[in-house]
N, C-alpha and C positions, 0 to 999 in steps of 0.2 A: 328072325327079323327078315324081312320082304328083304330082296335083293336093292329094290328101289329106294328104301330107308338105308339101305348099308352106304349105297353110292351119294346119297345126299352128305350122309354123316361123314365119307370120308372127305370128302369135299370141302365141307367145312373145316374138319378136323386138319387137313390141309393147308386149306386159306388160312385159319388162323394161326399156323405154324409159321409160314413164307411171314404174313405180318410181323408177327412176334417176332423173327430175325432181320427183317426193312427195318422196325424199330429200334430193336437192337444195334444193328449197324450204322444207323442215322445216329446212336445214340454216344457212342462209342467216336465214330468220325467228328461228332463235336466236341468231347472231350479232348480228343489229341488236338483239336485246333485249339482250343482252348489254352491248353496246357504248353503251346509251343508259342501261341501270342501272347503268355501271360503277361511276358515284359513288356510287348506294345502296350497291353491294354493298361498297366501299370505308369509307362509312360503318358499316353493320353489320360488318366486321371491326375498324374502330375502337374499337367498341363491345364487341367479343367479349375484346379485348384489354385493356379497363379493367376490363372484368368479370375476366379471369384476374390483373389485377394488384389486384382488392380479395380476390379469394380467397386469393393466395399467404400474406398475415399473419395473414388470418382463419386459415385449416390452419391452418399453426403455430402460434397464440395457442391454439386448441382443443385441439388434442395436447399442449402444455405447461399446460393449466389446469382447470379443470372447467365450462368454457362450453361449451356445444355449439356448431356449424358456425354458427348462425344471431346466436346473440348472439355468438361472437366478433366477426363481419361488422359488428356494430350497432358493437362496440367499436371496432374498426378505423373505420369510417364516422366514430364522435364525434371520436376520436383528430386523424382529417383534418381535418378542418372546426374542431377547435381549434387547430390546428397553422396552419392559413392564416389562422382570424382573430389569433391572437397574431402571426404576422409579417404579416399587413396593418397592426394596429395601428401596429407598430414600424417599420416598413419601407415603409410604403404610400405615404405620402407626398412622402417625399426619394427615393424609387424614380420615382413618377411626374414629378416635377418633373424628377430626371436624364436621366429618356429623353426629357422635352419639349426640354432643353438638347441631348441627341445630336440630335435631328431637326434645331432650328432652327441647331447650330452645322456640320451637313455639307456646305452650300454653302459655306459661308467654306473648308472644307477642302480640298475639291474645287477654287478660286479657288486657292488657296494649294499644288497639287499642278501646276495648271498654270503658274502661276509661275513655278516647278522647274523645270518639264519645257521649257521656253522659252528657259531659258539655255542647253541644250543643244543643240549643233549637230543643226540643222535640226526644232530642237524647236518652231518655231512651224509648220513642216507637220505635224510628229504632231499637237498641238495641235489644229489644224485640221480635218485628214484623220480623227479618230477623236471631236473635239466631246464631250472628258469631260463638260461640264456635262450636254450634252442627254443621253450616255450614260448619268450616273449617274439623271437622272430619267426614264429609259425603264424601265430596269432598276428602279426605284423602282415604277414607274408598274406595268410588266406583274405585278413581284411583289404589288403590292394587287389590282390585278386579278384574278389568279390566286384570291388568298385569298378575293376578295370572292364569286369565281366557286363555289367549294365554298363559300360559308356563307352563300349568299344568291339561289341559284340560286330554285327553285322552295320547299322549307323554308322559307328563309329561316335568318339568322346565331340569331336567338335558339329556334326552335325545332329545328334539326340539335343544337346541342349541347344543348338536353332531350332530342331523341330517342336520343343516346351515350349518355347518362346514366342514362336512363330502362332503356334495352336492357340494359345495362352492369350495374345495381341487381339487375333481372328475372332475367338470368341469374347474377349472382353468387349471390344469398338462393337461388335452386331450379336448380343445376345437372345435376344430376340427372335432372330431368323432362325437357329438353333433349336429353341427352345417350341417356338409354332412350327417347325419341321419334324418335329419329334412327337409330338401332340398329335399329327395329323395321320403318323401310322395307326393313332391305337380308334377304337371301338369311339363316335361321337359319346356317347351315354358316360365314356370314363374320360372323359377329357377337362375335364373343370374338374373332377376330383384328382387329376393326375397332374394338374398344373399347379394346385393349393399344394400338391406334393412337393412338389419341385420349389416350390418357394419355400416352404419350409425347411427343408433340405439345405438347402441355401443360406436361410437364417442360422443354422446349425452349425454350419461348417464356420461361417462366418465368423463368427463368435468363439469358436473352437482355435481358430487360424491366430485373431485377436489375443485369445487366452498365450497361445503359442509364442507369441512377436514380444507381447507384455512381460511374459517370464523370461524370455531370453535378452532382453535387455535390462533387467531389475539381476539375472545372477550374470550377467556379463562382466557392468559395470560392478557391481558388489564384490565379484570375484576377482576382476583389476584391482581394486582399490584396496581390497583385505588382504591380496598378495602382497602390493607397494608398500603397505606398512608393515609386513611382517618380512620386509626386505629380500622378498625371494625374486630370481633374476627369475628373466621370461615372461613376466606377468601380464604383460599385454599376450601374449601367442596363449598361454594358459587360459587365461578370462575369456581371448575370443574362439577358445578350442570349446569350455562351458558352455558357452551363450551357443553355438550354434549344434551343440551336442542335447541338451536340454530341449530341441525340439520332439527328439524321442523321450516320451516318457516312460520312468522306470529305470532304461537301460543307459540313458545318456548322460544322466547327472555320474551314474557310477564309472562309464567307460572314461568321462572327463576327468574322475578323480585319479586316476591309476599316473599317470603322468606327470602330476602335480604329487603327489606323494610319493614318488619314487627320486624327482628331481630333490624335494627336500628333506630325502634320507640322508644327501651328501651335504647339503646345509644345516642340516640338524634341527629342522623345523617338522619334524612330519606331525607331531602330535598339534600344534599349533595348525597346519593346514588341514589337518583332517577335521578338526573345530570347527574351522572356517568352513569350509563347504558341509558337510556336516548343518551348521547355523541359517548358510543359503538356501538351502535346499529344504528346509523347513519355513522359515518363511515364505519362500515360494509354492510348497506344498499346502500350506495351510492360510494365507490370506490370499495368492491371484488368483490359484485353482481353484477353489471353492466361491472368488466373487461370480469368474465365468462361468462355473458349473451353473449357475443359475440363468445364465439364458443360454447356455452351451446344452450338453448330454453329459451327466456324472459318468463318467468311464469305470465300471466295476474293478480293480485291479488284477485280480485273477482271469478275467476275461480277454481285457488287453494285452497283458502278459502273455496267456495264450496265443492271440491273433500275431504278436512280434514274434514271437520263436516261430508258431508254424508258417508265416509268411519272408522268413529272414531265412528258414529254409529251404523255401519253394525258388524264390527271387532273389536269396543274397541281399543287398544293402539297401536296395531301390524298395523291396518289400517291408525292412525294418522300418525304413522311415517313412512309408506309406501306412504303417498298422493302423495306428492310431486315426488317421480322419476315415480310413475303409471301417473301422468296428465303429465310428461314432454314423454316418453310414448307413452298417448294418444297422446298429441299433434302433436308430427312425426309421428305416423301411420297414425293421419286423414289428414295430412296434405301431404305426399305422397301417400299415396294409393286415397285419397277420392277426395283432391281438385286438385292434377296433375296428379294423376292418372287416374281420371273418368270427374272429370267436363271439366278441361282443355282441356284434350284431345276429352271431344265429342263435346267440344264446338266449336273448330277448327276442328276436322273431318265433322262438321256439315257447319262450312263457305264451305270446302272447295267443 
């Protein structure tokens, strides 16, 4: 080989090394930023998603009245904030004192589970070999952690949820500017397919949010009401531990039951409350989930499931209860961009 071809080839052979590593590095340097703002960026979609669930009733208040976008928003906003002080009034009280009594009565429970568990054969090795009490305050112990970890990291608890709120207000009142500032990085040619995106995205979540708000007040109330007649104490702190645990699905209905069936091993209800929720939780699975899944995204169960553990992993508490609208989300972005927007279409460009 001519000297002249050796020094080209190395050359390149070179250059495309140095690239291959810029690349590399650039690639690598986004991932650790990535993986070190997860929680902001976790936060800010928390926030994107109060904001599309203050604009859902604003729209429609506007379309059915002669408010415009802005004062509907205002109406909606008073609406809230008298809605939570008339039930704090009412309810604030005998709510706080029930969940002091769930806390302080789960020891005795927990005592009273293992008691059980003891008369059964070789039940003082389970006992033993698995240490419920230590178990249930580990699990107590990581899950405050976890909380404490999202909302008190570097923010801190009282400034993260100003800045939801804050994010959430900003983009509900001016979506728009958002939304046309966002559109105007990308390529003109993709911009009216990339804004029919973003509304339907929006349609999605919206509906999803909806299915959310609908189920957690259908097993709130239901789970108040099947406790007060089955005479078990606490039943307001219980119902509204359900109702706002049921916005994870899967893992929320079950974490709410553990508490409710532990208080009424010492009442001698537990067969009767596991009935009951048990009953909720099927109704709710099988008529509100399935009216939304129809303007909503059917959530595959094994799929979601996956996305809550590996993101309750990554993120702790703020990722659990994100899973669920991140994979409905995913599910529309791959689902327009990847299978109609790329296979479909080269699959037919390619018959044709």
């Amino acid at each position: 080989m001519p000297e002249h071809n050796q020094g080209t080839w190395a050359n390149n052979y070179s250059r495309r090394v140095w690239l291959a590593v810029a690349a590399g590095s650039v690639a690598v340097t986004l991932l650790v930023l990535l993986w070190n703002g997860f929680g902001v960026l976790l936060t800010i979609f928390a926030a994107v998603l109060l904001g599309l669930a203050l604009l859902a009733p604003a729209h429609w208040l506007s379309q059915h009245s002669f408010l415009s976008q802005r004062w509907a928003l205002t109406a909606v906003l008073l609406a809230i904030i008298g809605s939570f002080t008339l039930l704090g009034n009412v309810f604030a009280s005998n709510l706080a004192d029930q969940f002091q009594q769930m806390v302080d009565a789960l020891p005795a429970s927990v005592g009273e589970l293992e008691a059980r568990i003891r008369k059964w054969p070789l039940g003082d090795h389970i006992v033993e070999e698995f240490n419920l009490r230590q178990l249930g305050s580990d699990l107590l112990g990581k899950g405050m952690s976890q909380m404490s970890f999202v909302l008190s990291t570097t923010l801190g608890a009282a400034f993260t949820v100003f800045f939801i709120i804050a994010v959430a207000l900003f983009f509900a009142f001016e979506p728009g500017t958002y939304r046309r500032g966002f559109l105007r990085l990308l390529p003109p040619a993709r911009r009216d397919r990339t804004e029919q995106l973003l509304f339907l995205l929006r349609h999605k979540l919206n509906w999803w949010m909806l299915g959310r708000l609908a189920s957690m007040t259908v097993v709130g109330l239901a789970t108040s009401l099947g406790l007060w007649l089955l005479g078990m104490p606490m039943y307001l702190s219980l119902g509204a531990l359900a109702a706002i645990l049921v916005f994870i699905p899967n893992l929320g209905p079950l974490i709410s039951a553990i508490p409710a069936l532990l208080i009424a091993l010492s009442e001698g209800l537990a067969g009767q409350v596991a009935l009951l929720y048990i009953g909720v939780q099927t109704v709710e699975s099988n008529l509100i989930t399935p009216l939304i899944d129809r303007k909503s995204v059917k959530l595959p169960p094994a799929l979601l499931f996956s996305a809550q553990i590996s993101l309750g992993l990554v993120a702790g508490t703020l990722g659990l209860v994100l899973a669920a609208p991140l994979t409905v989300l995913a599910m529309v972005l791959t689902h327009q961009v990847w299978v109609e927007g790329w296979l479909e279409k080269g699959n037919s460009a390619s018959v044709d």
